[in-house]
N, C-alpha and C positions, 0 to 999 in steps of 0.2 A: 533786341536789334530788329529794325523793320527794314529791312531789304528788298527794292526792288525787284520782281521776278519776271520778267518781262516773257523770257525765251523759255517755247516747252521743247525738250530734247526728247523723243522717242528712243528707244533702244531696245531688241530683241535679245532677249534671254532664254539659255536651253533652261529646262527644269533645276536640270542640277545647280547654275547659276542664281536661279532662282532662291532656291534651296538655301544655297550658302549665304544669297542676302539678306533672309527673311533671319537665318540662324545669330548672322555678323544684326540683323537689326534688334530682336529679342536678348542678346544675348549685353545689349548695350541698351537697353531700355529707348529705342527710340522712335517717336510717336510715329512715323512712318515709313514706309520705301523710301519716295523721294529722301527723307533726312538722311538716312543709309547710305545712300546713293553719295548725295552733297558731300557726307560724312568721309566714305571710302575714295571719292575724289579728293577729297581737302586731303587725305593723307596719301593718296598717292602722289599727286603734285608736290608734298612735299618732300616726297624718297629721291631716289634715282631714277632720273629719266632716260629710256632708252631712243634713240632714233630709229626709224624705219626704212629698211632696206630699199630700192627701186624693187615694185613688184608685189610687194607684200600688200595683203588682202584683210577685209576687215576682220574675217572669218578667223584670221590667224591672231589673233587677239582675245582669245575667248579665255576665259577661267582654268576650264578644265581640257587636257589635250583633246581634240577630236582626230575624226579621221579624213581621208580626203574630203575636199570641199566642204570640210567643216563638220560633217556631220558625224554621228555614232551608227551605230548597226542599226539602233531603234527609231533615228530619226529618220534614217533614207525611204524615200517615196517608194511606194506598192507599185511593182510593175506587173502589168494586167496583159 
């Protein structure tokens, strides 16, 4: 199938995200991230969709829980 790919979506990933897609991509033999990505979108679209709240942030959307403003112990910035 040759599919138009018009549109690039950036997306930030913590490690652990990372992690789990490289793991979810080997673990399915698939030649890339992006396939992964497409792959794990195709079946989320196909689950149950949830709505979002007024207010809710993109940070609360992440894989694994974080902590305020999204972040973990080890990602929060060095105060100097």
């Amino acid at each position: 199938m040759n599919e138009l790919r018009a549109e690039r979506l950036q997306v930030m990933l913590s490690p652990e995200e990372l992690s789990s897609l490289d793991d979810f991509r080997f673990k399915h033999r698939m030649p890339t991230r992006a396939a992964a990505v497409r792959e794990l979108l195709k079946l989320g679209l196909a689950g149950v969709a949830t709505d979002a709240a007024a207010g809710v942030k993109s940070s609360d959307y992440g894989v694994f829980n974080r902590g305020p403003e999204g972040h973990t112990q080890g990602d929060a910035p060095e105060v100097k």
